[in-house]
The first five atom37 places (N, CA, C, CB, O) and aatype in JSON, in Angstrom:
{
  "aatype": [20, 20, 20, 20, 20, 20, 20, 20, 20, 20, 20, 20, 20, 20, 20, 20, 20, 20, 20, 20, 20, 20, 20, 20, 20, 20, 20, 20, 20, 20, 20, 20, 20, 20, 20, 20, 20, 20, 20, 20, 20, 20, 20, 20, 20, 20, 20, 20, 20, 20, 20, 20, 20, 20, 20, 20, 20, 20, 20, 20, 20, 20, 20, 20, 20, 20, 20, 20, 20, 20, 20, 20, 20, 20, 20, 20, 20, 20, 20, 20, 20, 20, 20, 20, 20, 20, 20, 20, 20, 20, 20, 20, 20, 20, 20, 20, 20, 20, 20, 20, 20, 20, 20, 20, 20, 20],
  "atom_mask": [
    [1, 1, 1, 1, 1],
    [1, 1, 1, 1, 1],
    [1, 1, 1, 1, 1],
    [1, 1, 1, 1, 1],
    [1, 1, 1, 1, 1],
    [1, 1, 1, 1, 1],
    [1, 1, 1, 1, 1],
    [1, 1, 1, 1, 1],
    [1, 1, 1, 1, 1],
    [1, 1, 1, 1, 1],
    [1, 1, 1, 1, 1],
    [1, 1, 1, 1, 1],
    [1, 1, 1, 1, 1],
    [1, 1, 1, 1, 1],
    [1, 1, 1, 1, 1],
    [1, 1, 1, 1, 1],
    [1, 1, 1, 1, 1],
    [1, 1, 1, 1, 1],
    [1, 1, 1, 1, 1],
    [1, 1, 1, 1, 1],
    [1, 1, 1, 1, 1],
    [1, 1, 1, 1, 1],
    [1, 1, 1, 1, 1],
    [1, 1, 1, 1, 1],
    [1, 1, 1, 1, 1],
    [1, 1, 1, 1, 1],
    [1, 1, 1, 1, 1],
    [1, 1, 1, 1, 1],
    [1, 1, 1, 1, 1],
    [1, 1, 1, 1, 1],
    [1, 1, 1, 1, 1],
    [1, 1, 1, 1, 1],
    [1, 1, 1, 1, 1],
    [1, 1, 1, 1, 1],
    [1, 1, 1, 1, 1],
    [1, 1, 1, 1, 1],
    [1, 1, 1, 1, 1],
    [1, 1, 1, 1, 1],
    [1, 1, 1, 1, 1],
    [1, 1, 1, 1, 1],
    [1, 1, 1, 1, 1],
    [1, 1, 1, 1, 1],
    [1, 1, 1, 1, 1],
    [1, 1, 1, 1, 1],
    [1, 1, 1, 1, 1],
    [1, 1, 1, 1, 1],
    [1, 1, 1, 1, 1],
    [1, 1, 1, 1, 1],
    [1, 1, 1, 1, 1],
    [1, 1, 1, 1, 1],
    [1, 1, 1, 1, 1],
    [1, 1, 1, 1, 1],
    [1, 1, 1, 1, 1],
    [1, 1, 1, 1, 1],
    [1, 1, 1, 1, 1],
    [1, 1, 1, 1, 1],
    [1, 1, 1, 1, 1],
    [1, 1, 1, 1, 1],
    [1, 1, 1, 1, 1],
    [1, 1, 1, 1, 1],
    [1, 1, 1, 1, 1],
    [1, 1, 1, 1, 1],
    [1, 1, 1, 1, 1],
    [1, 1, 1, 1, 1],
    [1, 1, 1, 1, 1],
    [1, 1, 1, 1, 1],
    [1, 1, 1, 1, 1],
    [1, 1, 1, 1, 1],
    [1, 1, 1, 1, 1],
    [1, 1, 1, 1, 1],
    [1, 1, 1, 1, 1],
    [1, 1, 1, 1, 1],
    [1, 1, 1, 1, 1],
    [1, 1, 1, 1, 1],
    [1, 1, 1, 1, 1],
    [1, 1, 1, 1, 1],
    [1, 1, 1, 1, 1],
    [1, 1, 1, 1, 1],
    [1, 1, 1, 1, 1],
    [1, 1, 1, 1, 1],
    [1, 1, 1, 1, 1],
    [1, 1, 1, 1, 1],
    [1, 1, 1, 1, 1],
    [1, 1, 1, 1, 1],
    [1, 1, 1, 1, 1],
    [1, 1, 1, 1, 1],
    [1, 1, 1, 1, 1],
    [1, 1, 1, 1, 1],
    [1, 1, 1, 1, 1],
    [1, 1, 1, 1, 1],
    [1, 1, 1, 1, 1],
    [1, 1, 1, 1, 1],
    [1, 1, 1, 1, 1],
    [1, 1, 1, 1, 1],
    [1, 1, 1, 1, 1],
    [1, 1, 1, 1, 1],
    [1, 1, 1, 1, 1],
    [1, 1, 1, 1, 1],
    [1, 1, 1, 1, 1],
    [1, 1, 1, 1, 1],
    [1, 1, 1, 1, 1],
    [1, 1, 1, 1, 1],
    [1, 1, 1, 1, 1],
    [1, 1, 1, 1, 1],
    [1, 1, 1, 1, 1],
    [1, 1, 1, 1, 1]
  ],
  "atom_positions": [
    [[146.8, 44.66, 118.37], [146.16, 44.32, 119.62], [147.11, 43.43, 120.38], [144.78, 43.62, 119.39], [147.82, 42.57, 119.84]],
    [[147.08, 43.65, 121.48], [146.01, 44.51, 122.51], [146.99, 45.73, 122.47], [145.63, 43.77, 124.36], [148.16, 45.72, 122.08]],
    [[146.18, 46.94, 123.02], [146.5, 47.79, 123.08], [146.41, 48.52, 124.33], [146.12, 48.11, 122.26], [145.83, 47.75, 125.1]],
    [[146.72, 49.73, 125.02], [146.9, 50.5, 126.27], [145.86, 51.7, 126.36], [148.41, 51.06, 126.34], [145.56, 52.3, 125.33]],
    [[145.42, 51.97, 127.33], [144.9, 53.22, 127.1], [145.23, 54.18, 126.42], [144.82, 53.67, 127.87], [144.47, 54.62, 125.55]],
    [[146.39, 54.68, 126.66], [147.17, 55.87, 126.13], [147.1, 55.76, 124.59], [148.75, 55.89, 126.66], [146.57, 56.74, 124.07]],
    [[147.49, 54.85, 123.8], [147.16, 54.58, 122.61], [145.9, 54.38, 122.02], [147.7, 53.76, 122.41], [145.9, 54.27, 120.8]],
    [[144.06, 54.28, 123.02], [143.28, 54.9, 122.56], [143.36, 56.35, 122.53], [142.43, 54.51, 123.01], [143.17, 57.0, 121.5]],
    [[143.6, 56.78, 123.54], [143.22, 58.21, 123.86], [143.72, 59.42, 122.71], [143.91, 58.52, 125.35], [143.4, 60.61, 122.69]],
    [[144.63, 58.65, 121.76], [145.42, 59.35, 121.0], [144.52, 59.37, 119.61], [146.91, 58.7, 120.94], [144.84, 59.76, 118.49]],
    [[143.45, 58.89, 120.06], [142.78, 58.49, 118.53], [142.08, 59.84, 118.38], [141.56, 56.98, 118.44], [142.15, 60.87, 119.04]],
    [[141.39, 59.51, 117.32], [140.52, 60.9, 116.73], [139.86, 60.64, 115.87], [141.16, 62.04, 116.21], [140.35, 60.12, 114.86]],
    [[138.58, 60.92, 115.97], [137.43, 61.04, 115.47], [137.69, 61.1, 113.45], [136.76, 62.52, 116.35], [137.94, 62.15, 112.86]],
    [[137.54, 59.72, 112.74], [138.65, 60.17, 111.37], [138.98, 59.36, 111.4], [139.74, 61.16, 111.19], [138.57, 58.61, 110.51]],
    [[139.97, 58.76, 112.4], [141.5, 58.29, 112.18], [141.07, 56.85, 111.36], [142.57, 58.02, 113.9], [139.9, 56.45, 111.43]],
    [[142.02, 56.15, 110.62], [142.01, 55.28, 110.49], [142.51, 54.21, 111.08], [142.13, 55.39, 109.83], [143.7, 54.37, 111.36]],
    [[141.98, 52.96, 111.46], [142.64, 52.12, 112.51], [142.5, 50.8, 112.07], [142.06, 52.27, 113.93], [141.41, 50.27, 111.88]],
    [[143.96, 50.05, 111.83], [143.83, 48.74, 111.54], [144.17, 47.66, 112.57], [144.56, 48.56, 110.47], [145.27, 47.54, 113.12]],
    [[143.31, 47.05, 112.73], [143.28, 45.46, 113.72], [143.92, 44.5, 113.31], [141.99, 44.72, 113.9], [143.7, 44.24, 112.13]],
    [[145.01, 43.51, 114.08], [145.6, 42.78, 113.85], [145.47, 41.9, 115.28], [146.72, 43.31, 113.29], [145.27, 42.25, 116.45]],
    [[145.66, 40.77, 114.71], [145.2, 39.94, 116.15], [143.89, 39.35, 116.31], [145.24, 40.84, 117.36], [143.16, 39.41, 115.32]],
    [[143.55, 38.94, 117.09], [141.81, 38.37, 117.54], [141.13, 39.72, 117.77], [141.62, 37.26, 119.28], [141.6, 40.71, 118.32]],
    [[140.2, 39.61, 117.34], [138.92, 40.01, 117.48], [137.84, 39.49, 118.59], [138.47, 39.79, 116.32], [137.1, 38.62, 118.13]],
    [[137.69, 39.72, 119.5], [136.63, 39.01, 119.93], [134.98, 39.77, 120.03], [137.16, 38.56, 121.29], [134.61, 40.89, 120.39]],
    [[134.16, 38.41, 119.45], [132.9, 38.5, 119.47], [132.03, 38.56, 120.44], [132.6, 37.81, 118.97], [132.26, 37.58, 121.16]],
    [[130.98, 39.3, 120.96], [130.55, 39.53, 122.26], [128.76, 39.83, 121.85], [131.55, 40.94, 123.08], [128.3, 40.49, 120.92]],
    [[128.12, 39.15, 122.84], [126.79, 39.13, 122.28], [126.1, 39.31, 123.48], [126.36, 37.88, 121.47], [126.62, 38.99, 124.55]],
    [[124.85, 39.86, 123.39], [124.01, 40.36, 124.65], [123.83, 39.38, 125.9], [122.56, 40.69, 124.17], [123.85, 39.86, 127.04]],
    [[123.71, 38.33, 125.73], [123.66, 37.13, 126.47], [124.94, 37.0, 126.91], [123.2, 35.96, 125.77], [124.94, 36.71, 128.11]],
    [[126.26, 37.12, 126.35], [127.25, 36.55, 127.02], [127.32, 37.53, 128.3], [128.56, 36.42, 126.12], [127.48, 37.24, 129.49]],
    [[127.12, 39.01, 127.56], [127.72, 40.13, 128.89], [126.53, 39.84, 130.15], [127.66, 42.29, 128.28], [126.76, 40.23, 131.29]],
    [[125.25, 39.1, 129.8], [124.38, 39.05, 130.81], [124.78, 37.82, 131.92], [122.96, 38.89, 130.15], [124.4, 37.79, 133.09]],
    [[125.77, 36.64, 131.14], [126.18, 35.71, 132.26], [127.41, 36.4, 132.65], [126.41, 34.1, 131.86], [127.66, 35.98, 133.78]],
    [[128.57, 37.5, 132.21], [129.24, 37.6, 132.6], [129.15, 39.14, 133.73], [129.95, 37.28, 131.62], [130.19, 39.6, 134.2]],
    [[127.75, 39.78, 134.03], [127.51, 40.78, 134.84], [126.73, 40.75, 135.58], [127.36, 41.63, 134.43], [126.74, 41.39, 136.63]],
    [[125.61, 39.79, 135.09], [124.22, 39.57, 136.42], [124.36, 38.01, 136.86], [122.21, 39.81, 135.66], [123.54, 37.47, 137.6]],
    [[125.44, 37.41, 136.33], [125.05, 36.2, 136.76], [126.52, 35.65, 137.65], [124.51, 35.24, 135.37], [126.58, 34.82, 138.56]],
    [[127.56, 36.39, 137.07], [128.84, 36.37, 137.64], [129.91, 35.07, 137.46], [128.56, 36.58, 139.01], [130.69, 34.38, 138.12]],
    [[129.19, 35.33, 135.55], [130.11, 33.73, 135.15], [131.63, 34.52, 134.24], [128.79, 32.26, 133.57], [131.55, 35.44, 133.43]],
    [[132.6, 34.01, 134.58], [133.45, 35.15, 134.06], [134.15, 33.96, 132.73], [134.79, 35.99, 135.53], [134.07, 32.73, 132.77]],
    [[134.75, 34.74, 131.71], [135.2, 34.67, 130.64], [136.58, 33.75, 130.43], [135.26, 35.94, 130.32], [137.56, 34.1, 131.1]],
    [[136.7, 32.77, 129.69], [137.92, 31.59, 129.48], [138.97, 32.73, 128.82], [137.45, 29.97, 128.18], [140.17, 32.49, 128.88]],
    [[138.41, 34.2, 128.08], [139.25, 34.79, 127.26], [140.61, 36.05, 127.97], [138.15, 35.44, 126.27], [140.31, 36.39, 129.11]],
    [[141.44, 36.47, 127.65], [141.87, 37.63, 128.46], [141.52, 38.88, 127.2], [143.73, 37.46, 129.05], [142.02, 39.17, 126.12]],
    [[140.6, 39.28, 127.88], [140.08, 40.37, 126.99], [140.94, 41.87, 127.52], [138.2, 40.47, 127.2], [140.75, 42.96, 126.99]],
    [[141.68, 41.68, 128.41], [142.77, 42.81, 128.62], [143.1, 44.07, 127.0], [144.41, 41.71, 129.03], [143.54, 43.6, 125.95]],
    [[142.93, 44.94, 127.09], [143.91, 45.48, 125.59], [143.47, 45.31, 124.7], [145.13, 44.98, 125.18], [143.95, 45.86, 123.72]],
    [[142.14, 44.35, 124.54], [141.67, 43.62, 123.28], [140.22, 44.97, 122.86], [141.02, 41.52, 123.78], [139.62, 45.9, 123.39]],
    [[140.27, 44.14, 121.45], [138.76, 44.79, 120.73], [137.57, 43.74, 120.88], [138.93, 45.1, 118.86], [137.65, 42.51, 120.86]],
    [[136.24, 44.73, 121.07], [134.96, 43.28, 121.08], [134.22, 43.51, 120.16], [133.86, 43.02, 122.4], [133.8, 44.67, 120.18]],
    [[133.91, 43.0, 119.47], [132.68, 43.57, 118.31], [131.16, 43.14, 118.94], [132.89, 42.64, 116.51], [131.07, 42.14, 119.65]],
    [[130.2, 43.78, 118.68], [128.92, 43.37, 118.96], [128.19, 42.42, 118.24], [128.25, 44.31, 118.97], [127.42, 42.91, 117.42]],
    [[128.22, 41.27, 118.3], [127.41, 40.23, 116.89], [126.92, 39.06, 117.43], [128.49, 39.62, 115.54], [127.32, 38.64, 118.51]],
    [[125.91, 38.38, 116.63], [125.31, 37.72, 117.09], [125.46, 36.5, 115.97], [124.13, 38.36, 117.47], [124.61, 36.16, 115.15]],
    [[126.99, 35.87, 116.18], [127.22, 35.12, 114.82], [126.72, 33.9, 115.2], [128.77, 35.01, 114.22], [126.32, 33.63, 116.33]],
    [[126.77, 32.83, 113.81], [126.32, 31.81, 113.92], [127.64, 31.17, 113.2], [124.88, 31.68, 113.41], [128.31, 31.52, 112.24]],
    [[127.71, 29.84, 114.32], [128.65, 28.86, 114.35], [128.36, 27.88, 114.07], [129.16, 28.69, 115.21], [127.19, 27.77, 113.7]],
    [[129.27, 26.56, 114.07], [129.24, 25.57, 113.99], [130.18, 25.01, 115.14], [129.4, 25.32, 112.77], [131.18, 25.64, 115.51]],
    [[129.76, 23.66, 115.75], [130.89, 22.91, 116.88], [131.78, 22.48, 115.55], [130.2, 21.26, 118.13], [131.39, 22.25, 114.41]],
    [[133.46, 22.46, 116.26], [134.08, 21.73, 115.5], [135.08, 21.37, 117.0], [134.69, 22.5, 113.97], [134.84, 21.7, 118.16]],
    [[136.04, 20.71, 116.55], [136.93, 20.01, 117.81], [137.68, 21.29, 118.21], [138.12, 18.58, 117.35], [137.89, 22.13, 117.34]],
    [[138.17, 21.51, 119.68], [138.48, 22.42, 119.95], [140.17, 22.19, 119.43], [137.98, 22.7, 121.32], [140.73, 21.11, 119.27]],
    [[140.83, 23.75, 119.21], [141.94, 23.77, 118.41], [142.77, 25.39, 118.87], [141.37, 23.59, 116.68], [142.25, 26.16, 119.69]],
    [[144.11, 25.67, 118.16], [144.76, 26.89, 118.71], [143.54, 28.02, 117.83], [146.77, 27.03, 118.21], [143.14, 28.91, 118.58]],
    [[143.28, 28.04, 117.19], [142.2, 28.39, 115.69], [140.83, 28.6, 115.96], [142.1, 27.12, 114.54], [140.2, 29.54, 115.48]],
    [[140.19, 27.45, 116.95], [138.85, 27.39, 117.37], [138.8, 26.79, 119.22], [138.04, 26.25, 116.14], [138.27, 25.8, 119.71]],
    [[139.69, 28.02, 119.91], [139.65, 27.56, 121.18], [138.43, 27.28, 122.26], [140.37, 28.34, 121.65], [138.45, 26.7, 123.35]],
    [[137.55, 27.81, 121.65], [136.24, 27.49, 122.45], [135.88, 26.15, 122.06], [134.99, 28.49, 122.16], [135.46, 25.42, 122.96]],
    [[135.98, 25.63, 120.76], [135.25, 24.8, 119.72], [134.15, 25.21, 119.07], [134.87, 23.71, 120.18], [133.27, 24.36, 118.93]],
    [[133.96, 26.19, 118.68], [133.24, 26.43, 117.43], [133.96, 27.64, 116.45], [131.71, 26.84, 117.86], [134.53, 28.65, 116.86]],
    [[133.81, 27.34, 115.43], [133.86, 27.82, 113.93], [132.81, 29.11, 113.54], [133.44, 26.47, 112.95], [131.61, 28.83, 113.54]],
    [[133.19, 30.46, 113.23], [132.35, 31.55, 112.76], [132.3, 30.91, 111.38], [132.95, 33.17, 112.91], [133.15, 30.41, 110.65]],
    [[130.52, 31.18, 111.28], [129.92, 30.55, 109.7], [129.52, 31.86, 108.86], [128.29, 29.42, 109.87], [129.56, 32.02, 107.65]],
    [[129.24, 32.5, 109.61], [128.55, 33.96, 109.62], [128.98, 34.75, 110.59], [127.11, 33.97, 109.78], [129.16, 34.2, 111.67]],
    [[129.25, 36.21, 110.48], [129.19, 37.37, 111.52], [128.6, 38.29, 110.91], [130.43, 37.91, 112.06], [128.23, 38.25, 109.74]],
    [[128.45, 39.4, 111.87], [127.71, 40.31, 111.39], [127.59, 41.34, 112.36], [126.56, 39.81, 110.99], [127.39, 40.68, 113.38]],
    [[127.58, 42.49, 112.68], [127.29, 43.54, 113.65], [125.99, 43.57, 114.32], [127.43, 44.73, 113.05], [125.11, 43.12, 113.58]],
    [[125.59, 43.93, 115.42], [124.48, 43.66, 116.04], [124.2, 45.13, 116.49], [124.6, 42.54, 117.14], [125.17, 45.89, 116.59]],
    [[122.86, 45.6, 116.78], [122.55, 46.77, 117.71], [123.64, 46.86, 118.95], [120.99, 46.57, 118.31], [123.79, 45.87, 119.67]],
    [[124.15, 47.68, 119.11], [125.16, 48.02, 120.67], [124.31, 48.61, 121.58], [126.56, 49.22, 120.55], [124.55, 48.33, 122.76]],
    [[123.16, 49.51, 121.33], [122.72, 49.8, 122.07], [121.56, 49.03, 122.85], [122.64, 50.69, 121.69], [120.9, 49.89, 123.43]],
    [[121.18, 48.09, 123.03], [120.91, 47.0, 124.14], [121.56, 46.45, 124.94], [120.54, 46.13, 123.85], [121.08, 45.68, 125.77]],
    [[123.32, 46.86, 124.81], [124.42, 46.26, 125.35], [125.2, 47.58, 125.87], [125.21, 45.3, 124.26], [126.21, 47.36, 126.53]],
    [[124.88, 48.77, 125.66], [125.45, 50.27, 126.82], [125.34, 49.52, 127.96], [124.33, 51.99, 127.01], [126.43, 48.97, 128.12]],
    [[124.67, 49.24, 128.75], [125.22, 48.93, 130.17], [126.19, 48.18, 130.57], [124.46, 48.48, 130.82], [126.42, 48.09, 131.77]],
    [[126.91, 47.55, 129.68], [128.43, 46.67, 129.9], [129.3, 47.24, 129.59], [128.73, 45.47, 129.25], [130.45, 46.83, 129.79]],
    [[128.99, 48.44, 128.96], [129.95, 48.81, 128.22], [131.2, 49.24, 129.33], [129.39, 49.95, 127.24], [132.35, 48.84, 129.23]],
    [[130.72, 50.11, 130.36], [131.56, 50.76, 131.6], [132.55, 49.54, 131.97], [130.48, 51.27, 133.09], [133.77, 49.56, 132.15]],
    [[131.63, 48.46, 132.03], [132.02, 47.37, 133.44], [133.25, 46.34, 132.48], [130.13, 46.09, 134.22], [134.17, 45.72, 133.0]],
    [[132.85, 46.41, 130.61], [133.66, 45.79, 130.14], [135.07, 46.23, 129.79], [133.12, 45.43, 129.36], [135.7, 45.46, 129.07]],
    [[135.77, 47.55, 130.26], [136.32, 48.47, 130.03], [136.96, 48.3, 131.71], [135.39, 49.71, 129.39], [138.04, 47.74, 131.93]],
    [[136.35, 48.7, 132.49], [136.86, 48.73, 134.05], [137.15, 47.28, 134.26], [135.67, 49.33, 135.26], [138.38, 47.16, 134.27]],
    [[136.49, 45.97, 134.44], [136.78, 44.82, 135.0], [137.65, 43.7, 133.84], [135.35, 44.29, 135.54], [138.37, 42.74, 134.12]],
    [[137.28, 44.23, 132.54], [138.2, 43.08, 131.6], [139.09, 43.96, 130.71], [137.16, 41.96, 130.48], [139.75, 43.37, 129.86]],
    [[139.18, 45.17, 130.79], [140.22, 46.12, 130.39], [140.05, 46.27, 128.53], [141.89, 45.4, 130.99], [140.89, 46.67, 127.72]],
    [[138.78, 45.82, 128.32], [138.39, 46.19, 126.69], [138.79, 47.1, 126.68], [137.09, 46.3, 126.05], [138.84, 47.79, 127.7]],
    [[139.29, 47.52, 125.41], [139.54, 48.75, 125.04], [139.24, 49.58, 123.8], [140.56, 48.77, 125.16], [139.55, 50.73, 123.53]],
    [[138.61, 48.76, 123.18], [137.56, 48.96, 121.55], [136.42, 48.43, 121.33], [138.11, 48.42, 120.27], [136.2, 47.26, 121.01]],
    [[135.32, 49.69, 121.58], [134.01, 48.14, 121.02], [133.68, 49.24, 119.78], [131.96, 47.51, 122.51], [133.67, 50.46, 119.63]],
    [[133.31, 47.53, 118.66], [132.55, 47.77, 117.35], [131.35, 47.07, 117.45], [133.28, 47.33, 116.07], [131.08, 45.94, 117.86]],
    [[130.37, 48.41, 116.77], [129.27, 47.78, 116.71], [128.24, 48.7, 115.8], [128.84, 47.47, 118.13], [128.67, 49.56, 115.03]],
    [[126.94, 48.45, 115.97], [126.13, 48.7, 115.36], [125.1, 49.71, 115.83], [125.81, 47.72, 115.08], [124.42, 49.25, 116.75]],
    [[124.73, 51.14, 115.44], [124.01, 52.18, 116.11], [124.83, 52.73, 116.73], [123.01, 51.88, 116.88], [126.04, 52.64, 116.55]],
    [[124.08, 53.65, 117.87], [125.42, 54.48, 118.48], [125.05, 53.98, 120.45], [125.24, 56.88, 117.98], [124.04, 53.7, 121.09]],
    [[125.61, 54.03, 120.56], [125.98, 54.23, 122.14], [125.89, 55.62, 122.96], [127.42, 53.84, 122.28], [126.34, 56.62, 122.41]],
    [[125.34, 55.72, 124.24], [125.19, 57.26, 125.0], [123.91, 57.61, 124.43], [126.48, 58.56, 124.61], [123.38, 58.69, 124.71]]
  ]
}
């Protein structure tokens, strides 16, 4: 990561694909301040992967490691499909280019 279009498009249904880099976590609430409310993101999610989850953290001091300031205690995959409607806008306006998640999408 991050990666280009062209290097999804090459994928296939099968393939195996390994992630290196950040991951970022994305949860129903965040995409709702960042599409109906028009609060936009500290992250460059350009090229990047988002997983769907609804982890639970802890505050710790902010760091290169824990740039928001909090610590994943737990993750876990979440339903995606309560979150299809970002999916377009997270792809067109922040240039995602992988979402993982839970159920199917469409």
């Amino acid at each position: 990561m991050p990666c280009n279009e062209e290097q999804i498009r090459e994928l296939k249904a099968g393939d195996t694909v390994i992630l290196e880099d950040w991951l970022y976590g994305i949860r129903d609430a965040t995409q709702i301040h960042m599409f109906d409310k028009g609060r936009k993101t500290k992250f460059d999610l350009n090229g990047h992967a988002v997983i769907h989850t609804a982890p639970n953290v802890k505050k710790v001091p902010k760091s290169n490691f824990c740039p928001a300031g909090y610590e994943s205690v737990c993750i876990g995959t979440t339903t995606s499909q309560r979150m299809e409607r970002f999916t377009r806008p997270l792809m067109q306006e922040y240039g995602v280019r992988m979402v993982i998640g839970k159920g199917g999408l469409g």
